[in-house]
N, C-alpha and C positions, 0 to 999 in steps of 0.2 A: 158434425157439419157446422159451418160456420154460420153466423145468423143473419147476417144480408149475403142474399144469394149474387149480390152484384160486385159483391168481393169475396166471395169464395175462389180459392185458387184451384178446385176443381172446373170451375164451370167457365171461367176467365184465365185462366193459366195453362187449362189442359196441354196445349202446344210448348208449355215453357217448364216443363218441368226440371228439366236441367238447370235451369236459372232459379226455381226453388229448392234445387237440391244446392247451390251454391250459394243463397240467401241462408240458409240452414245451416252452411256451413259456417260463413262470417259472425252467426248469433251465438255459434259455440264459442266459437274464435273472443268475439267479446267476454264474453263468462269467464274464458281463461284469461283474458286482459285483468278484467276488473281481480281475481281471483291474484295474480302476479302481484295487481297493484295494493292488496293488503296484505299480501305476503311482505311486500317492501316497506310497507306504513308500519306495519307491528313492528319489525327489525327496527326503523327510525324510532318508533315509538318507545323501543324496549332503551336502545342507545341512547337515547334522551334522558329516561328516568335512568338510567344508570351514570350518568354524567351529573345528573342535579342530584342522586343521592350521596356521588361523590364529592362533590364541591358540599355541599348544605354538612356533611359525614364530616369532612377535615375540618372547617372553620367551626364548627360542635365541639370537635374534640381539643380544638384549640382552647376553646372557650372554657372548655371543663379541665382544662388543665391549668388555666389560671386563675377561676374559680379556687383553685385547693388553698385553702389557708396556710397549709404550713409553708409553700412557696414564700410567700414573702410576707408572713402576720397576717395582718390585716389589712395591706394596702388592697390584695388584688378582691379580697372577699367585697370590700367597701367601692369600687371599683364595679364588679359582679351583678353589686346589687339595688344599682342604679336604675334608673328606669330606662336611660339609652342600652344598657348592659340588657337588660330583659325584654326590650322590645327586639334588640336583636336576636336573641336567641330565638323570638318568637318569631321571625322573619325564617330563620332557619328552621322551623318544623315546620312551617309553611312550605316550604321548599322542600321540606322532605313528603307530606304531604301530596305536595304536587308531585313529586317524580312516583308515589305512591300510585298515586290517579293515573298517571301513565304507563306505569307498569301493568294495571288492571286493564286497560286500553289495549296494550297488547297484546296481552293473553288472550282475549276477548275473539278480539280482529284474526289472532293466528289460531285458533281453536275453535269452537261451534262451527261459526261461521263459513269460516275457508272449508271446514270439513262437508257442513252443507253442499256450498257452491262445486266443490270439487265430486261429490256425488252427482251432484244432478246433471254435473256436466257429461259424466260418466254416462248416465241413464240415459240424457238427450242424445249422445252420439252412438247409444247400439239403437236406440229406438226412429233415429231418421237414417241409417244405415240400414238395417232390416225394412222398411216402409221403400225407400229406393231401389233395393234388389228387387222385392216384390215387383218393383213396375219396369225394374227391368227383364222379369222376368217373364212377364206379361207381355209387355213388349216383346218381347223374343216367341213368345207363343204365335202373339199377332202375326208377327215375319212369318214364320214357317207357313204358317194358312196362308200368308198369300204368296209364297213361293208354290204351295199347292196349287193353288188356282191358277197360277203363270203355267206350272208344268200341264196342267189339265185342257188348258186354252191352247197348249203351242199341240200337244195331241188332238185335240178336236181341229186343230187346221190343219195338220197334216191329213186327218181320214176326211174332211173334205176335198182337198187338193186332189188325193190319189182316187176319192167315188167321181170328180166330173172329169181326172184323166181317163178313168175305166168308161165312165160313159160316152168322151167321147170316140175313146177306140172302138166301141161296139159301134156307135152310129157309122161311123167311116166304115168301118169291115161289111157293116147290110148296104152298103150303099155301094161298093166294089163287086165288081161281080167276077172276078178273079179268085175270090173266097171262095171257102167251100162251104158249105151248110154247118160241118162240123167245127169248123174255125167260129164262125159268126157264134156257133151255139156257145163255146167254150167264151169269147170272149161278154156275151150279154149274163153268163154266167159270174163271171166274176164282177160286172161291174155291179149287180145285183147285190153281191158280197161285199164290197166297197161302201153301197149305199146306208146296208146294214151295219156296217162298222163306222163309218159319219155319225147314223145317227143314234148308236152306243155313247158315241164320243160325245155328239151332244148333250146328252142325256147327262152322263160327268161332266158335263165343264158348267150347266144351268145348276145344276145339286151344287158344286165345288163354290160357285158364286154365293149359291143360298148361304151356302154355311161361313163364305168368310164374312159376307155381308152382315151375320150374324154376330161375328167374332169381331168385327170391325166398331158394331153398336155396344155390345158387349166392353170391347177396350175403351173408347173411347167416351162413351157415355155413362160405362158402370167404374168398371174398374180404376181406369185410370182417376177418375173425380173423385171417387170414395178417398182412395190411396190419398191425392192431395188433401182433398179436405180434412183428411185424419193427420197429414203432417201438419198442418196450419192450425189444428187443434190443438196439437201437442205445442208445435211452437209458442202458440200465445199463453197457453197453460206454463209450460215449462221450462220456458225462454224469457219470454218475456213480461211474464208475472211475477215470475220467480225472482228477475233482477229487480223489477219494483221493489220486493218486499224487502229483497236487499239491501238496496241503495238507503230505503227508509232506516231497515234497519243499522247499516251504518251511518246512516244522520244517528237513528237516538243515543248510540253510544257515545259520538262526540256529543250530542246534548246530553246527556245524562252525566259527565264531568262536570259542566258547567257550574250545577245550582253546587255541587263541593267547593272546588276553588273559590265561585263568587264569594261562598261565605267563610270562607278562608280568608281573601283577600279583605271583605268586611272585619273579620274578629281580627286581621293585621292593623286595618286604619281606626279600627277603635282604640287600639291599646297603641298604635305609634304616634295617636291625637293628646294621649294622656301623660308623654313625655315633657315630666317638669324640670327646669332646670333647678331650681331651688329645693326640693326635695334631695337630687342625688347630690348635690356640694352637703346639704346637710347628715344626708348617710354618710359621705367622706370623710365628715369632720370627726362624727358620733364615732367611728368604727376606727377612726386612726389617730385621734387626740390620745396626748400621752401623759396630759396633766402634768408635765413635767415644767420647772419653775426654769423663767430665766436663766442665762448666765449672769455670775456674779460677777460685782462691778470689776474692773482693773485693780488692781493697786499699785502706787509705786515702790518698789524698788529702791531704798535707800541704801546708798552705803556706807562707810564707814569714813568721814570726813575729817583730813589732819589739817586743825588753823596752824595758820605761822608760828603758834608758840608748841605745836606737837601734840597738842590736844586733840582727842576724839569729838567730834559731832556729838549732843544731847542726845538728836533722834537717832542715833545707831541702833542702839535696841532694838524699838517699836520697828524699825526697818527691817532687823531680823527674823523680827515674827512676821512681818508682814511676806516678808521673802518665804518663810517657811511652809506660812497659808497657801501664797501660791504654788509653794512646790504641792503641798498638802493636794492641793484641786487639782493638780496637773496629774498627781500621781492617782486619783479618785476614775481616771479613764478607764482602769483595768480594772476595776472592785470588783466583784464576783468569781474571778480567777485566782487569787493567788489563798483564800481560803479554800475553795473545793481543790487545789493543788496541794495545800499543807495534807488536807484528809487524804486524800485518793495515793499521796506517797506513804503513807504511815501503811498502808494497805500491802505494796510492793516489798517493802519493809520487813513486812510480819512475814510472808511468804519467804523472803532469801532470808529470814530467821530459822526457819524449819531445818536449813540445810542441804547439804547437796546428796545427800544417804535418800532423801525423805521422799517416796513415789507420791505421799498425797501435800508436797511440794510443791512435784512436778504439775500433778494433776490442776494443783489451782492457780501455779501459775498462767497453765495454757489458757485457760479460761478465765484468766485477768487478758492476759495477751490480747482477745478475742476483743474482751470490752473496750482494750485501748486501742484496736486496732478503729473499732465502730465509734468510738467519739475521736478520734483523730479523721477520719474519711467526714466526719459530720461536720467539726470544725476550717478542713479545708474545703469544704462547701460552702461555707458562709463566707469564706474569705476570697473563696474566685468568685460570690455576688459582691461581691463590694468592689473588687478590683474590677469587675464589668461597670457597674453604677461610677467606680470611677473618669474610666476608659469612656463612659455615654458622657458625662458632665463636661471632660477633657476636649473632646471632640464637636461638641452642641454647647457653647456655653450660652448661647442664646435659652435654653434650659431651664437655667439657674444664674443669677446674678449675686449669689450669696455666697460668698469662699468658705462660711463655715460650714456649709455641706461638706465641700471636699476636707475640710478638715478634721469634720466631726468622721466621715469614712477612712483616713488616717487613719487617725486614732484608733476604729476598731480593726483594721487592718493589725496594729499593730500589736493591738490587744488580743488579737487574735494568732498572731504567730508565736505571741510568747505562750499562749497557754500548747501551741503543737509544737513547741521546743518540750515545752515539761513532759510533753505526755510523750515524744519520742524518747527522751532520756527515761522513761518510769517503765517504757518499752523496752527499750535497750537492755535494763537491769534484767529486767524478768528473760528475754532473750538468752543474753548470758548465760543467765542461771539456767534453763532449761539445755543450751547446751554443755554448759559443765556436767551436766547430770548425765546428757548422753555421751562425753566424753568427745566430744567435737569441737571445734577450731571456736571461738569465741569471736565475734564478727565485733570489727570496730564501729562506735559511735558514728553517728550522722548516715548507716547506709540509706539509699535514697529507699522513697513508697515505692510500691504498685509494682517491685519483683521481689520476690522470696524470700523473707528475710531469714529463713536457715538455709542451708544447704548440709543436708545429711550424706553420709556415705549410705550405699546398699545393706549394710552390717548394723546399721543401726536400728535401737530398738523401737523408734519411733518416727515418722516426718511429720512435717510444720509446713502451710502450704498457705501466703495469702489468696485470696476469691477474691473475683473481681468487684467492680461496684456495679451494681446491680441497678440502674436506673429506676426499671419496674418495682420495682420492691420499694420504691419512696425517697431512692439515692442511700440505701444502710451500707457499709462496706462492713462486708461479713468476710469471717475466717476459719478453715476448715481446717480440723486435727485429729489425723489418724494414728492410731499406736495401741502394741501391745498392752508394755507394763503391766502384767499378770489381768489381761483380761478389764482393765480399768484407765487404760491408758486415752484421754480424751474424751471419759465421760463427763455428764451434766455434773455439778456441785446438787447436793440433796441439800432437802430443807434441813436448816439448823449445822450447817457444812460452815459455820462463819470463821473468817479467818483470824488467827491468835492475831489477837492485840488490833484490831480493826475498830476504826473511830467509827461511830455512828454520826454521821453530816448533821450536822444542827439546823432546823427551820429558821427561816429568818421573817417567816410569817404567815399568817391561811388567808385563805380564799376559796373564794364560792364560785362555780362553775356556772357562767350562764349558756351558754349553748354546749350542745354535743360536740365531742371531736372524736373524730375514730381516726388513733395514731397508727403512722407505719411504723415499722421496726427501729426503733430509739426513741420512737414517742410514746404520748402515754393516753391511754384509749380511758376518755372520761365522758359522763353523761351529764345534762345539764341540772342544777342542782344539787351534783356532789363537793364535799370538800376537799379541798388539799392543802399540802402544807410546801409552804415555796420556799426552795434551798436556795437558789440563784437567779436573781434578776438580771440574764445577759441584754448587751445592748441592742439585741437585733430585733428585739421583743417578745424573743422567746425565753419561755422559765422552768428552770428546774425543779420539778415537784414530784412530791411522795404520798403515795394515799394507803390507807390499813387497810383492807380488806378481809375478807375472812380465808381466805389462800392464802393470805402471808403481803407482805409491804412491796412494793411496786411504786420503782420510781423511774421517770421519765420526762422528756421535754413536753411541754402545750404551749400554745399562742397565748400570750399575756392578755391579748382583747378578749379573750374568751373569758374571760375571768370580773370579778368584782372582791376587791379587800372586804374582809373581815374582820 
């Protein structure tokens, strides 16, 4: 019952219950409103953090890919590890973060809850369905009792009507004296019987009133009130407390984000307050200074001067040294190339020594092949960053106002096409040779990279197949060789497999490892505090180093900043 009796909808509504069975209905109606509208919020909510976990995801991955040292030395690490570099990243796990918070939001929102709302909604419309049949069914009881008492009534007037028609035929007939005795008797007879069936009739139609009047207090004072008042109970129980609890309860989940982000966005303007600019030009400098000494002055160029008597100039000499120096520096562009070239040929060398009879010829050629195939894809990668860095300089010279940028990338441009001249001709040889072995057509000099450089017949006892370059893999161009030759054909060289007459590369100095580098495939995986011993100092700042191990000697490229002389 409800607890002011002056808004009970039994005792104030009973006439309207049709309009609370339509009030009851509108409160469902809203339940499934609100119920739609966090189906639709989760869905925004879920799209949202999958939008910011992709934006915050790409420019991450962006990051971590220039972050990698072997990319470009030590420009991008120095770069990286800036404090504008770090406060961004930290802007981006904030942001991943946030799409976090909103992804838990929507779960939230499309789970428990809607599952709740959706129950109850469930419960509220068989429980105000069943409560309204009831009263209409009550109702319907009601009607019939008083269809009773209309039938009972229209009877009791008819056996009135027909006792004071009997009565009055009998008075008329004794009052006639044209009747006969037996007439008169016959007619006072029946209306005696008439009077008696009146007052039968009476008798049902004062009972038939008792009982609907009964049925009428009954409906409208029990039944019907109870009915209402038990739906208004339910309603405010389970309609309308229930969305309370809701509503609140979707406040605290958007407040329950809150205090996360706030302090998110706090730990963001803490660490984006502490962005110095004089700290990161000084990591720039520490991390990419290359200690390297001026250029050396000009000199002139003298040359060889005839006076009028046919005489040479004094200074011709000194001018020819001085010419020489210069060619001397000029030719100093390429150093590190043309001795690992002298060794690495002695190498191709020893192999097309063995012969064309020799299957562990064959064998080690392919697996020199392999190696030249992987420092040639290495070397034209450093030479399509250069001819980029060109092409950016060419384009923006607003940039750089310094020409010996572009000419110092020249230079290694060109220092670089000569060493993938040698290493194609050191290829070439070995090619050759492997096809002479297999008795196939010998491919001329200069064929172009990146398609096949044998082509086998079906009959042949082996194929040769370059692999592409493999980006993921750290940019290595690898090469795959399948072949019989009794079971041996394109396997690995074993320890102690070294080839006749093979030069061992001479160190041209150690050094001490100060940070970790974990190489991709052509580099060399070193930890900080180990030593190595460096073969080539190339221009790009990358160095060719060897370290002993207890598995045997392992050599590969590392970032020259990673390091410190010894």
């Amino acid at each position: 019952m409800a607890a002011n009796p002056e808004t009970a909808f039994g005792r104030t509504l009973w006439d309207q219950w049709e309009s609370v069975e339509q009030y009851t209905s509108v409160g469902t109606k809203s339940l499934e409103r609100f119920n739609d509208f966090l189906k639709a919020r989760s869905e925004i909510e879920a799209k949202y953090a999958r939008e910011l976990q992709k934006l915050a995801k790409t420019q991450k991955d962006e990051a971590v890919v220039a972050a990698k040292p072997k990319e470009k030395g030590g420009f991008n690490m120095a770069v990286m590890s800036g404090t504008v570099a770090q406060s961004w990243l930290q802007l981006l796990t904030v942001t991943e973060h946030t799409a976090a918070f909103h992804t838990s939001l929507a779960e939230q929102l499309d789970g428990e809850m809607r599952k709740s709302i959706k129950t109850q909604i469930k419960d509220n419309g068989n429980i105000f369905k069943q409560q309204f049949e009831e009263i209409r069914k009550a109702k319907e009881e009601y009607r019939k009792q008083v269809e009773l008492l209309e039938k009972t009534r229209q009877k009791y007037d008819k056996a009135t009507k027909d006792m004071d028609a009997a009565r009055q035929a009998y008075e008329s007939a004794n009052q006639d004296m044209n009747k006969t005795a037996k007439d008169i008797e016959k007619l006072r007879s029946d209306a005696e019987k008439k009077a008696m069936t009146a007052q039968d009739a009476a008798a049902v139609y004062r009972e038939c009133i008792d009982q609907t009047n009964a049925a009428k207090q009954k409906h409208f004072e029990e039944t019907l009130p109870n009915i209402l008042d038990d739906v208004q109970s339910k309603d405010e129980q389970n309609r309308i407390e229930f969305t309370r609890k809701a509503f609140l309860r979707y406040a605290d989940l958007l407040n329950a984000q809150t205090p996360s982000i706030t302090s998110s966005i706090d730990a963001m303007v803490s660490i984006f307050s502490k962005i110095t600019p004089s700290y990161d030009s000084a990591t720039f400098v520490k991390l990419c200074r290359s200690n390297a000494p001026h250029p050396a002055d000009f000199q002139f160029e003298e040359r060889a001067l005839y006076t009028p008597g046919g005489a040479l100039s004094p200074s011709s000499t000194s001018g020819s040294s001085s010419t020489m120096s210069a060619v001397g520096k000029k030719g100093s562009l390429t150093r590190g190339f043309t001795k690992a070239d002298l060794v690495d040929e002695s190498k191709e060398d020893a192999i097309v020594s063995l012969g064309i009879g020799s299957k562990a010829g064959r064998k080690k050629a392919v697996e020199r092949i392999k190696a030249l195939e992987k420092e040639l894809a290495e070397n034209e990668k450093k030479r399509t960053g250069c001819e980029t860095l060109i092409s950016v300089y060419k384009s923006k010279p607003e940039i750089s106002q310094d020409p010996k940028v572009a000419r110092d990338l020249d230079d290694q441009i060109n220092a670089l096409e000569a060493r993938i001249s040698g290493i194609q001709a050191r290829r070439h040889k070995l090619v050759s040779y492997v096809a002479a072995i297999d008795g196939t057509t010998i491919l001329p000099d200069g064929s172009p990279l990146g398609t096949s450089p044998l082509v086998f017949s079906p009959d042949s006892v082996a194929s040769f197949r370059s692999a592409e370059v493999h980006a993921a893999g750290g940019g290595s161009y690898r090469s795959a060789f399948s072949g019989d030759d009794d079971g041996q054909g394109g396997a690995e060289l074993e320890a102690g497999d070294d080839l006749p007459g093979t030069v061992v590369e001479p160190a041209i100095g150690r050094a001490r490892m100060i940070y970790d580098y974990e190489g991709a495939p052509g580099d060399l995986s070193v930890v900080a505090g180990e030593e190595i011993e460096v073969l080539d100092k190339q221009d790009d700042g990358w160095w060719k180093a060897r370290v002993t191990r207890e598995d045997g000697v392992v050599e590969g490229f590392v970032p020259g900043n990673y390091t410190e002389e010894i």
